[in-house]
N, C-alpha and C positions, 0 to 999 in steps of 0.2 A: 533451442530451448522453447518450449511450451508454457504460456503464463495462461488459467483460467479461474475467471473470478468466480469466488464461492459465491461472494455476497459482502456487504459491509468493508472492510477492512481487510477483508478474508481472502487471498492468495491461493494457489496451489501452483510451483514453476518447480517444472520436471525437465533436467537435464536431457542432452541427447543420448546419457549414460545410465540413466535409468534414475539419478540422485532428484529426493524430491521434497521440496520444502516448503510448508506452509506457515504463513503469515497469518497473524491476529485473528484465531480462531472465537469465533461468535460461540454466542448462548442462545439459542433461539427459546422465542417466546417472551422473554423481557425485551424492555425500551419498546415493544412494538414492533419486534425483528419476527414478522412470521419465515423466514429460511428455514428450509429444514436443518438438522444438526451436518455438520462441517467434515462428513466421516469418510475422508479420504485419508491412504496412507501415507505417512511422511518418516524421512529419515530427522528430519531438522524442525522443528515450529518456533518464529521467533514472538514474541511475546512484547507491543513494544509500551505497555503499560497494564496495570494490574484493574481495568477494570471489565465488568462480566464480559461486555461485548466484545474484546477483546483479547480474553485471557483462558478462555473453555479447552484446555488443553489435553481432559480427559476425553474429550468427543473425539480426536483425531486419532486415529489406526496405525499399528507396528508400536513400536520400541521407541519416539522419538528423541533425540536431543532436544531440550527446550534450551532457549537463547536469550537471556534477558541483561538489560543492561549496558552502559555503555563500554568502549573497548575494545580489542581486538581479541575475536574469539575464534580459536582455529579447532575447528569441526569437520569431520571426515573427509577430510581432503581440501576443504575451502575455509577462506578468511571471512571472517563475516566482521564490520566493524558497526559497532552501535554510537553513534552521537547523539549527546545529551541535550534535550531543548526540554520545553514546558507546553502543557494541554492548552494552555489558557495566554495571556496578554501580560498575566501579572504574575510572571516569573514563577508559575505553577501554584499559587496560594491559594485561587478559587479551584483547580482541575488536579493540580498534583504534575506530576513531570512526565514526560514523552520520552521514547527512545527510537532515533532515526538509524534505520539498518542498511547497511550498503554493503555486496557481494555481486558479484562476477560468478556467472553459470555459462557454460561455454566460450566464452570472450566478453560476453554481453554484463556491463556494469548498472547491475537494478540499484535503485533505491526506494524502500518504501518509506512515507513520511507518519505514518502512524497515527495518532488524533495530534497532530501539528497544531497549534493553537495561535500561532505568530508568524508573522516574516521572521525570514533566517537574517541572522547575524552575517556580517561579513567572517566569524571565526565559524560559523556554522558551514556558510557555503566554502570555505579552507577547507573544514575537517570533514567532508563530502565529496567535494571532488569532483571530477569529470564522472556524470551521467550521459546513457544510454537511455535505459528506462527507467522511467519514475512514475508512482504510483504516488497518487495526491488525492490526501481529501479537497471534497469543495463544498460538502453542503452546508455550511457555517452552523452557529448554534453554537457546536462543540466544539468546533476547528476552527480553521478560516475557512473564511466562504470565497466565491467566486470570482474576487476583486485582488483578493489576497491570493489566490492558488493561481493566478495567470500570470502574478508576476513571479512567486516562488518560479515557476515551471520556467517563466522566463528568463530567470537570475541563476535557475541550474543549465538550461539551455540543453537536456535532454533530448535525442532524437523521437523519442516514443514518450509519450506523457498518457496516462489510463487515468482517468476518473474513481474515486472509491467513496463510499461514506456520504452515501446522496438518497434523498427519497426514491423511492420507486415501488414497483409492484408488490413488491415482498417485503415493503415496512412501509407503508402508505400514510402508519401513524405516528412515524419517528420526526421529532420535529426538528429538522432540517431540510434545506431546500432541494430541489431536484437539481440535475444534472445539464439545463438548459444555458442556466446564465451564463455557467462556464464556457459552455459548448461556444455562445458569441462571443467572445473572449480570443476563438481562438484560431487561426488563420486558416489550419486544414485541418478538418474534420472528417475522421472516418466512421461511422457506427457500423457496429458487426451484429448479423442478425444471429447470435452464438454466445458463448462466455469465453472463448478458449481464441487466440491467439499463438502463432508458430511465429519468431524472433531470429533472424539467424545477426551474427555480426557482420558478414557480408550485404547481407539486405537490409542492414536500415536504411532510412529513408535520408538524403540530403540534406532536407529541409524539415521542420520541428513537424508532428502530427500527431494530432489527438484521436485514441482510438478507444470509443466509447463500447462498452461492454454491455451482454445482461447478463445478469445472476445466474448461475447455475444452480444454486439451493433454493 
């Protein structure tokens, strides 16, 4: 499996089968997102809340399935299950509600956490389950931030944990923070001078590793 991050929120993970699906396509140009548009093909785009940054589902290429909501949604061959949490602290009343998506692409169990606004419940990390990969916001603001996404990652206990939804070159004006405080946070760190990472279920790593990305858009 190949995971390469678009930008924000934004996924692209391409099977060794050719299956390929992307995560919370951005709108570029609002919030401060200079990315370019998200115009990779997918079979799948999940969706894991209705707002622009994360919902531009016309930008994405082919025929997709869109995937929203929580549940067990079985889509061309794979399970994709969505758990219910909140953008925000206060049970989604300032932000509106979040949908946490967890599927298996060649053995490999991703989770992406979407604009996660809280620590997980202990019925959260139940309905979740044993992770592989997990894709975490951390630049706080909208989600949790850095304090908060070291321990999620450490309470899912992931082999591969990736950064998402952090300042950087490509929204320099989004106000949330960069991807550093996480980065001490966190025991092994790799930064890849790329967006694109190769996952196999054989070679994950032993012990947990954060493997920090740049943008492709």
């Amino acid at each position: 499996m190949k995971i390469k991050w678009l930008g924000h929120a934004c996924f692209l993970l391409t099977s060794d089968a050719g299956l390929r699906i992307v995560t919370d396509p951005y709108t570029p140009g609002g919030f401060g997102l200079q990315y370019r548009p998200p115009a990779e093909k997918a079979d799948i785009v999940t969706v894991s809340h209705e707002h622009a940054d994360h919902n531009n589902v016309g930008d994405v290429k082919g025929d997709p399935q869109i995937v929203r909501g929580a549940g067990v949604h079985q889509i061309k061959g794979i399970e994709i299950k969505g758990v219910s949490t909140s953008h925000d602290e206060m049970s989604g009343s300032q932000r509106g509600s979040n949908t946490v998506f967890c599927f298996a692409l060649d053995g490999v169990r991703v989770c992406h956490l979407g604009d996660l606004g809280h620590d997980l419940t202990a019925g959260s990390l139940a309905e979740i389950g044993e992770v592989d990969v997990l894709l975490i916001p951390v630049g706080g603001s909208f989600t949790i931030d850095a304090d908060v996404a070291s321990r999620v990652a450490d309470r899912l206990a992931a082999k591969v944990v990736i950064p998402m939804h952090f300042k950087n070159e490509r929204c320099p004006d989004f106000p949330v923070a960069g991807v550093a405080d996480f980065q001490k946070k966190r025991q092994r760190v790799r930064t890849v001078d790329g967006s694109e990472v190769e996952i196999k279920k054989d070679g994950l790593p032993s012990e947990t590793e954060t493997v920090v990305l740049k943008p492709a858009c």
